[in-house]
PAZAPA-4460 file (N, C-alpha, C; in steps of 0.05 Angstrom, whole numbers, plus 32768, in hexadecimal, padded with zeros to 4 digits):
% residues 125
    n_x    n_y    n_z   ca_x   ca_y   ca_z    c_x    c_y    c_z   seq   type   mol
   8011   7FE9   8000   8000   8000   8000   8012   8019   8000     1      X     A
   800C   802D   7FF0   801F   803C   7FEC   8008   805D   8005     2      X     A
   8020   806C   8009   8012   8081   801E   8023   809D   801D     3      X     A
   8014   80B7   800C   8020   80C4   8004   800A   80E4   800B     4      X     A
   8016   80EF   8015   8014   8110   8018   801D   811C   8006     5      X     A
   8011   8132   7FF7   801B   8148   7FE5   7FFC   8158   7FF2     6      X     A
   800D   8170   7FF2   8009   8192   7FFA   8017   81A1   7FEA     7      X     A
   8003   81B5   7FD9   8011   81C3   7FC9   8028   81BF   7FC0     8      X     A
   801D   81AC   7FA7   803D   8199   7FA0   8050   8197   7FAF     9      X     A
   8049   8191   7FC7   8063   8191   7FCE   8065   816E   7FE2    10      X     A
   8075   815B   7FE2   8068   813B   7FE9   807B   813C   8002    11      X     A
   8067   8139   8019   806E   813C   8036   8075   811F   8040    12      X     A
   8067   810A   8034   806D   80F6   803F   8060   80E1   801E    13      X     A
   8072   80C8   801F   8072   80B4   800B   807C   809F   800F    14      X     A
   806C   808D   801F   8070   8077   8031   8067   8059   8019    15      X     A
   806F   8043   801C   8069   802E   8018   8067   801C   8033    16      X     A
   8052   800C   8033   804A   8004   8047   8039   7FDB   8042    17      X     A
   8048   7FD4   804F   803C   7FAB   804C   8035   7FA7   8064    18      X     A
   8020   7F9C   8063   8016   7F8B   8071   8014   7F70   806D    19      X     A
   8017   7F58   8086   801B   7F40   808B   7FFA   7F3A   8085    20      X     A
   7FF1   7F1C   8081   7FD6   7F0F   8080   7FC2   7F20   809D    21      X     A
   7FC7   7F1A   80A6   7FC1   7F22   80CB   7FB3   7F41   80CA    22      X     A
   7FCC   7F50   80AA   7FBD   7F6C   80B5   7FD7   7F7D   80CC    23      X     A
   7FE5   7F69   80D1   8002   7F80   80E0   8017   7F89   80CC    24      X     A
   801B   7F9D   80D7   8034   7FAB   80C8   8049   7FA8   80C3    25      X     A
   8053   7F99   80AF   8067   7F8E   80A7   8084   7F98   80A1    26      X     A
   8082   7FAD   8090   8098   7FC2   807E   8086   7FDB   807A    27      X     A
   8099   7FF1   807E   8096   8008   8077   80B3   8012   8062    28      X     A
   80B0   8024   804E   80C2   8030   8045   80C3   8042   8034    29      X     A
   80D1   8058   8033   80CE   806C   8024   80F1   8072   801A    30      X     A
   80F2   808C   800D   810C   8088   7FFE   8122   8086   800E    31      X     A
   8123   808E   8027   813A   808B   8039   813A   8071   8051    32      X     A
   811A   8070   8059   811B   805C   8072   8111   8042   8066    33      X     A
   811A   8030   8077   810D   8014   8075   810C   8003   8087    34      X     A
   80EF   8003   8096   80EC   7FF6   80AE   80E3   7FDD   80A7    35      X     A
   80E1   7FC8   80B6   80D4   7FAB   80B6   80CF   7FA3   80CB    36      X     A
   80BA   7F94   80D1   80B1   7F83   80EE   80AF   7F70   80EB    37      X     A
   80AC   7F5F   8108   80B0   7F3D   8109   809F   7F3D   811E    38      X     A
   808D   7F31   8118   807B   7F23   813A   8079   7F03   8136    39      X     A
   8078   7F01   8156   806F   7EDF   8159   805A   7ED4   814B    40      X     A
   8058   7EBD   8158   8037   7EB0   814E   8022   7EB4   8165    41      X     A
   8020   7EC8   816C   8008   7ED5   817C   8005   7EF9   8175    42      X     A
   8019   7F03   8166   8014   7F18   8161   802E   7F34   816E    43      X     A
   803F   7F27   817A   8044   7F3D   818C   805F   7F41   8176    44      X     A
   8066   7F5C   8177   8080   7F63   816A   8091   7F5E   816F    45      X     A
   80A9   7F51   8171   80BF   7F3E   8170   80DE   7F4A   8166    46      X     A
   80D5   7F5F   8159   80F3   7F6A   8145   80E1   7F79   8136    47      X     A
   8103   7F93   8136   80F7   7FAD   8120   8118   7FB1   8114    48      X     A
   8110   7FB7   80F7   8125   7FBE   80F1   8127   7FD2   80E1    49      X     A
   8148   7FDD   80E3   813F   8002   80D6   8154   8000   80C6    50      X     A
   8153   8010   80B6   8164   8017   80AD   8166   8035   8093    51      X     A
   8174   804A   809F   816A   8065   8098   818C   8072   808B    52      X     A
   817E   807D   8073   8190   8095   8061   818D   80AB   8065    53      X     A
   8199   80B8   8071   8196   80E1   806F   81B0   80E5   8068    54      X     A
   81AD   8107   8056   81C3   8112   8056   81CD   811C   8070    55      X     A
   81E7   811E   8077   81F3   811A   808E   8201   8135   8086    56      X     A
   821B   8146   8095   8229   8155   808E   823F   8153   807E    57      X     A
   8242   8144   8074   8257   813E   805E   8253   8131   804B    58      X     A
   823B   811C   8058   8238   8103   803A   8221   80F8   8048    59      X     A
   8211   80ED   8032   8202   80D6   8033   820A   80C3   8054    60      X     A
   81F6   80B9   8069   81FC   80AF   807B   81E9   809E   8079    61      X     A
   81EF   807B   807D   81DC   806B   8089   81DF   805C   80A1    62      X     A
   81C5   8050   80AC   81CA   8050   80D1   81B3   8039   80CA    63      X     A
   81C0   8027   80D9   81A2   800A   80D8   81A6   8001   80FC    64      X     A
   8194   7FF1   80FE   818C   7FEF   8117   8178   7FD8   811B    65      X     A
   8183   7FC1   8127   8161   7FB2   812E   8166   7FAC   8149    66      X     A
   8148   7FA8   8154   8140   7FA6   816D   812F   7F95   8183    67      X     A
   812A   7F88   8188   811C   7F6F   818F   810A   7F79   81A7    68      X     A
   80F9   7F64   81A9   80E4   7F69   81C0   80D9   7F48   81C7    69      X     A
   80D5   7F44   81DB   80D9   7F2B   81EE   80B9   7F28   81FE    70      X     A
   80B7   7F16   81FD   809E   7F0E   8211   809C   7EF5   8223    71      X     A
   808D   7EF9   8236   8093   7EDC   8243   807C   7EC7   8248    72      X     A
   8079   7EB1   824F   805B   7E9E   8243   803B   7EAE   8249    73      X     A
   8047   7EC6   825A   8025   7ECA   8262   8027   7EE8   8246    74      X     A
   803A   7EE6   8234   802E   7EF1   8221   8034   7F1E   8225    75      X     A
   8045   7F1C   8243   8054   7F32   824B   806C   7F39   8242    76      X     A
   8070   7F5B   823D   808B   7F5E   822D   809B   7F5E   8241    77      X     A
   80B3   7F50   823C   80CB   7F4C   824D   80DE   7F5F   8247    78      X     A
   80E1   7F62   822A   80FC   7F7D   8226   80F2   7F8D   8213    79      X     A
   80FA   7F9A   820E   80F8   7FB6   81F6   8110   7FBE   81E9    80      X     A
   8110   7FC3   81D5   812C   7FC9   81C9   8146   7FBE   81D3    81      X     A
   813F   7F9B   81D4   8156   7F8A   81D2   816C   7F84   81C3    82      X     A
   817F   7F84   81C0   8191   7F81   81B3   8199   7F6F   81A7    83      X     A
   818B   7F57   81AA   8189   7F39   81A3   8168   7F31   81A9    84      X     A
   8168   7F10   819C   8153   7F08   819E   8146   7EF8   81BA    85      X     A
   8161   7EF3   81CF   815C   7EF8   81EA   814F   7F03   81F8    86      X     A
   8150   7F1F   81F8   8147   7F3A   8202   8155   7F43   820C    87      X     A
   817B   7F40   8201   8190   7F4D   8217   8186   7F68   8210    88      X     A
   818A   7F7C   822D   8190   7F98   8229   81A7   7F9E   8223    89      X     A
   81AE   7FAF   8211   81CF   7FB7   8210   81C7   7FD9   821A    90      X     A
   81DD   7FEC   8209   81D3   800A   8203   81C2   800F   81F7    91      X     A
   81B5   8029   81FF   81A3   802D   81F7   81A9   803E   81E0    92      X     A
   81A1   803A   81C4   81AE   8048   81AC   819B   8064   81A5    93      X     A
   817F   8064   81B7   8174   807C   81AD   8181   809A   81BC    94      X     A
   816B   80AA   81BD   816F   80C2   81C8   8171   80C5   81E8    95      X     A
   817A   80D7   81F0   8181   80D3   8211   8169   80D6   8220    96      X     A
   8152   80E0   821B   8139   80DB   822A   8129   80BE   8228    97      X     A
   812E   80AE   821A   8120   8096   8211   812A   8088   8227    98      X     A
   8119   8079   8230   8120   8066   8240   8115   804E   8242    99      X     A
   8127   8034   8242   811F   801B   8242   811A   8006   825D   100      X     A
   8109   7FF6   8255   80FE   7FE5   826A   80FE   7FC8   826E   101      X     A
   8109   7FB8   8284   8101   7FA1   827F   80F2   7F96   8297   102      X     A
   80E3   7F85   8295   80CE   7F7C   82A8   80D6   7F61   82B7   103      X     A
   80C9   7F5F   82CD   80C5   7F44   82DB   80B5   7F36   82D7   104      X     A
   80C1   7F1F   82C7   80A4   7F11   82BD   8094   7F03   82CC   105      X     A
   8096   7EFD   82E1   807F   7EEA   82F6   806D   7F04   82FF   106      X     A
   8075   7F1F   8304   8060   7F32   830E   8063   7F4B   82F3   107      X     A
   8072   7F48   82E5   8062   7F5F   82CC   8070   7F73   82CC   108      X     A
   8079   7F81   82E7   8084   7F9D   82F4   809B   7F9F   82E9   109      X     A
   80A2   7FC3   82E3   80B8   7FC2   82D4   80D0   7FC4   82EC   110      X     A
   80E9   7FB3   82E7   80F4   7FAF   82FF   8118   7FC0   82FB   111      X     A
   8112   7FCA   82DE   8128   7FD9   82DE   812A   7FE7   82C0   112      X     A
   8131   7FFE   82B9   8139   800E   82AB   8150   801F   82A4   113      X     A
   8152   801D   8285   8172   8028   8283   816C   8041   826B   114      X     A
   8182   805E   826A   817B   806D   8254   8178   8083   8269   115      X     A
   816D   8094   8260   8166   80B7   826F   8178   80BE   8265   116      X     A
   8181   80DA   8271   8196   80E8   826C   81AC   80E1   8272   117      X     A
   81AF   80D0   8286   81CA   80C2   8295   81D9   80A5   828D   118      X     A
   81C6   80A3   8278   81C4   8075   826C   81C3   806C   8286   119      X     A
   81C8   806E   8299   81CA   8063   82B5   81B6   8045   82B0   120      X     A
   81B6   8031   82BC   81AB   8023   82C1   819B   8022   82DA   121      X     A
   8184   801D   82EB   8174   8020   8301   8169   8004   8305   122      X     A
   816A   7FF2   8322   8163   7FE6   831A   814A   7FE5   8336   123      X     A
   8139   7FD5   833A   8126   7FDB   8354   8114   7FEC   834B   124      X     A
   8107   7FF2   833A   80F8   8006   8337   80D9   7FFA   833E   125      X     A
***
């Protein structure tokens, strides 16, 4: 499915977009980005992957990136922006306010977080 903005000739956005049987969102892409997703066999998202072109200050720059997400039998997310298909946490590669979480899976609660302004890790929360 193709997904495109134009305003006074001018094209703000020009997306291509797939969907899986199910109806989830499979691939997105436009001239610079190209994302993809992976879910289990119940639906939950599993892996994203990026991978983005901008002009940079000298040259052409590209930056890829994939990410995992984890669940445990009662169907709860265990990690977020894993670094493997484990759910290790490594660094956190986004911006310094973003912050990541991982949970206790017998009670759900998030039991520690890493990222803020400091990357600091916290754990007891």
């Amino acid at each position: 499915m193709r997904e495109k903005l134009v305003q006074n000739r001018t094209t703000y956005r020009d997306n291509f977009l797939s969907y899986d049987a199910q109806g989830r969102l499979r691939d997105v892409a436009d001239a610079r980005v190209h994302i993809s997703m992976d879910y289990d066999g119940v639906g939950n998202r599993t892996r994203i992957s990026t991978r983005v072109n901008y002009q940079g200050v000298t040259k052409e720059v590209t930056d890829s990136s994939v990410r995992y997400f984890t669940y445990d039998a009662m169907n709860r997310q265990t990690a977020v922006d894993a670094i493997d298909e484990k759910g290790t946490i490594g660094p956190d590669p986004g911006p310094p306010d973003r912050l990541r979480q991982e949970r206790q899976p017998h009670q759900g609660r998030r039991v520690s977080q890493s990222g803020g302004h400091d990357g600091e890790r916290h754990r007891g929360l």
